[in-house]
N, C-alpha and C positions, 0 to 999 in steps of 0.2 A: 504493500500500500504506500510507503514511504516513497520507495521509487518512481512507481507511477504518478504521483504525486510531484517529484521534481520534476520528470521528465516532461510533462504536461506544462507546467511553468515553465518551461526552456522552448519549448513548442509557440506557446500563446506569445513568449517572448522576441522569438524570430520573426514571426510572422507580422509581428507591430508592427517592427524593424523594420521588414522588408515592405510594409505599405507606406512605411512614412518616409519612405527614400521618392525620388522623382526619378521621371523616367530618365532614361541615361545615365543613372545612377545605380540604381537597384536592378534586378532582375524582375523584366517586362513579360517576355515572351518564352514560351516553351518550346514552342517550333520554329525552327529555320531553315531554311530553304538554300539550295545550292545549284546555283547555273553555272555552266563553264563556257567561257566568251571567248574569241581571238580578237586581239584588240589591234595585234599588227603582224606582218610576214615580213621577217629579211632573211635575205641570202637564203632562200628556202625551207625558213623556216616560220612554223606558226608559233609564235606567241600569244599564249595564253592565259587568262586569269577566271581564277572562281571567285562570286560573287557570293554571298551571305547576307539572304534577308531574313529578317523576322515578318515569321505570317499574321495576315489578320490584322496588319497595321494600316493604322487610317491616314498616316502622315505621309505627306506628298516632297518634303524638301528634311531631307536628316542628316543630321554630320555621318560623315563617311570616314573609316579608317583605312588606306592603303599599306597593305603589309609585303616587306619585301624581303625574300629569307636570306642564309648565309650560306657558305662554303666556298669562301676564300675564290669567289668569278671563278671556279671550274665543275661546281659539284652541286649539292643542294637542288631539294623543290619544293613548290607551293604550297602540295598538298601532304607534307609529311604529318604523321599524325599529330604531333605536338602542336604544329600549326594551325590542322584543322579544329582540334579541341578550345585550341586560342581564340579565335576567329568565331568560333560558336560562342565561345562565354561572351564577348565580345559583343556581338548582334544579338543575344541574349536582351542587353542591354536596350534597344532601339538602335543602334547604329545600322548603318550598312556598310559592310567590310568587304575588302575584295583583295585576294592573294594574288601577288603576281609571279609571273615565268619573269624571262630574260632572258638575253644573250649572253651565254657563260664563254665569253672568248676566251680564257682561258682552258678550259678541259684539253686533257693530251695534250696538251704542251710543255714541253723541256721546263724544270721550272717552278712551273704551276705560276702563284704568284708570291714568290718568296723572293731571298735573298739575289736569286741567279736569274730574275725574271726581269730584264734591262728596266727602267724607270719609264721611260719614254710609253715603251708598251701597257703599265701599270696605271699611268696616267690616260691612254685610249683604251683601255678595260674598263675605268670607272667612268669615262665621259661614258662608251656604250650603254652601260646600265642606266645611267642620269637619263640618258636620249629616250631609253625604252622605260624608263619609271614615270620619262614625261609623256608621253606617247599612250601608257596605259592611262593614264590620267584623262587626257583630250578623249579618251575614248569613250572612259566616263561620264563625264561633261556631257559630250554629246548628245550621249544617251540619260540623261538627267531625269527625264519623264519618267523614261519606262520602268528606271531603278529607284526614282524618288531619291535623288541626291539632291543636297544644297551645294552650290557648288566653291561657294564662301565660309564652307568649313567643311575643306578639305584635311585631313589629318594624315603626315606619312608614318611609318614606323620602320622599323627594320634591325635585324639583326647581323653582326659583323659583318659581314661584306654588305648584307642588303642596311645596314643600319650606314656605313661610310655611304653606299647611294643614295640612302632617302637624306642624309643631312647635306649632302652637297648639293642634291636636287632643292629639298625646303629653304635653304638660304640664297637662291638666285634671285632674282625681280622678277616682280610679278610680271606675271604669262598674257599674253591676248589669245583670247580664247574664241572673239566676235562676240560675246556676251554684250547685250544691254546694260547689263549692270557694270560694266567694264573689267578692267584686267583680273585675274585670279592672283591670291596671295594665299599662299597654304597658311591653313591656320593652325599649325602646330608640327610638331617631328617629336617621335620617342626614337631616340637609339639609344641601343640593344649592346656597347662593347661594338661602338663605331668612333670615326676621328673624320677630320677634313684636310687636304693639302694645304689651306690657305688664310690664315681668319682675318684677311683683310676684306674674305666673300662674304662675312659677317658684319655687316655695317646699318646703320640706322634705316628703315626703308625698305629692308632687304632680309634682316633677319626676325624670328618669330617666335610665343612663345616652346619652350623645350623640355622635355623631359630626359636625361641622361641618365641612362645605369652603366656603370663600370666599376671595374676591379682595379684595386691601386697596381695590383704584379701581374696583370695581361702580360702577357711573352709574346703576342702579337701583334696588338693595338695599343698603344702607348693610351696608359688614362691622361697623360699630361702632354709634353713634347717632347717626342725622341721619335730615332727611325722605326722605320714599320719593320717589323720581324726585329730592330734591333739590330737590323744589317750593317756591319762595318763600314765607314765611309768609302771603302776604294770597291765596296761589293757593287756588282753590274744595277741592282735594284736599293740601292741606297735611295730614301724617301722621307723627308722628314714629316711626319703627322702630329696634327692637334685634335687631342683626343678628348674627352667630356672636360674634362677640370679646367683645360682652355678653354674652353668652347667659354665654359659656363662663366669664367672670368670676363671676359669680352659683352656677353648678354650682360652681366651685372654693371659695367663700366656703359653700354648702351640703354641700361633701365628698362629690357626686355627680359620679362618674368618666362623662369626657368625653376625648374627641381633636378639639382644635382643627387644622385641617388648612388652611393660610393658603397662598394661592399672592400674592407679592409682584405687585404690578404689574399684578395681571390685574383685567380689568372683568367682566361677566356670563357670560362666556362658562363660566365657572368652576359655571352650574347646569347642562352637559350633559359636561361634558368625564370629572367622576369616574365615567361610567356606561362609557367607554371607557378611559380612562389608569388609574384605580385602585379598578379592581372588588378585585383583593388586597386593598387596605386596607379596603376594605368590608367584605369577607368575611371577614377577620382583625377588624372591628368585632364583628361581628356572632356571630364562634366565641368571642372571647377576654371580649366585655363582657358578650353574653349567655347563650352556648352554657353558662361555662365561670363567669361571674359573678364575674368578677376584677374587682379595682377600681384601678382602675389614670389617672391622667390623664396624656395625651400632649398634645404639643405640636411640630405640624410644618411646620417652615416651607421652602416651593421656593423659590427663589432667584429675585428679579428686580428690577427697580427698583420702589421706590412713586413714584407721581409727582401723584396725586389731593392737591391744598394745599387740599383741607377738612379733611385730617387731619394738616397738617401739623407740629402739635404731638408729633404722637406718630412714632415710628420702629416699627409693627409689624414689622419684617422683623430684628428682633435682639431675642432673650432676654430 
């Protein structure tokens, strides 16, 4: 009797919870629904993206989340399951989210895209994805009706490789898209244990609010600035990247509300983990920076040791 008696109160308690949240917030919809689109064809190839709506929705114009996965431009896809589960909690929510393909120019090549992988090349690897993360965009847009987007809260996301696309994409000037309403300006970026070649792409006008998770000792994505892989300077793929903690210095110095989300201690692992351990914070990004367009900058740090002595001048993991 005791039992059933809390358990019953933790029941009546949830469910308060979950009506006094607002949509975009809490958990809306129980079904959702999954189309698979081609949004573009190069070099023989189809590029495509699955779409995630929630059924039974009466709304005509919803923020959209665009997810774009990892594996270092050679590997990786849209629909792996961890993505898909993402993507459902996700438009659970009221969103409509839509995973993208790419052009993985790198696969089978010498390399991959590491140390031995010339700069030059590594630089026209990321422009391709930007090209095709813009290109799945417009495709969107386009199609606005029949998916019920808004096209003025557009949201990108992405994880290590696709988290360096969606941030490079998110911080260029706004797009013509031949909208009435005029140019498009993404209204937010999460990356996933992503960085950008240049924070000078990062300027008033241009940049938007952010959500960043990374790991202070990534071994491949620098959280701050240093080369990518950590490649020696005379290495064919030497590159220097600004990884969240730059990023997020630069937004604060421009007065563009961001959440730094730093996990101490942790290395890569930190571009798949936010899609399972902190979809809330996402979705709390995503209601409170763009839904709701508060400005507001966090800073959150998980508890762990740093132990990476490339950055050993600095103590990320305190205030």
């Amino acid at each position: 009797m005791y039992k059933y008696w809390i358990a019953s109160i933790v029941f009546v308690c949830i469910v308060f919870v979950a009506a006094a949240q607002e949509r975009y917030q809490g958990v809306w919809f129980d079904e959702i629904s999954t189309e698979t689109a081609t949004y573009a064809t190069k070099d023989g190839e189809n590029l495509d993206l699955d779409i995630y709506l929630p059924q039974g929705d009466s709304e005509t114009e919803r923020p959209t989340v665009i997810f774009v996965h990892g594996g270092g431009f050679s590997g990786g896809t849209r629909n792996g399951q961890m993505i898909v589960d993402f993507c459902t909690q996700v438009a659970s929510r009221g969103y409509v989210v839509a995973s993208i393909s790419y052009r993985l120019t790198r696969k089978g090549k010498p390399g991959g895209f590491g140390c031995e992988c010339p700069t030059n090349e590594k630089l026209n690897t990321i422009n391709a994805a930007v090209e095709d993360l813009q290109d799945a965009t417009f495709f969107l847009i386009e199609n606005r009706e029949q998916f019920g987007i808004d096209p003025q809260k557009i949201i990108l996301a992405g994880s290590s490789a696709g988290a360096e696309t969606a941030l490079v994409t998110a911080y260029k000037p706004p797009y013509c898209y031949g909208l009435e309403s005029g140019p498009v300006s993404f209204a937010g970026v999460i990356g996933m244990a992503g960085a950008i070649v240049d924070t000078a792409a990062v300027y008033d006008g241009a940049a938007v609010p952010s959500l960043l998770f990374h790991g202070t000792d990534d071994n491949l994505v620098p959280y701050a600035t240093a080369p990518h892989h950590y490649c020696a300077e005379d290495a064919p793929g030497y590159l220097v990247l600004h990884g969240s903690y730059t990023i997020a210095q630069k937004l604060d110095k421009l007065g563009v509300p961001y959440w730094l989300h730093t996990s101490c201690g942790a290395a890569h692992e930190i571009a798949n983990k936010p899609m399972t351990d902190y979809v809330d914070e996402i979705v709390d990004f995503c209601y409170r920076f763009v839904v709701k367009g508060q400005k507001e900058f966090r800073r959150t740090i998980i508890e762990g040791v740093q132990k990476d002595t490339k950055y050993e001048q600095f103590n990320f993991c305190e205030e």
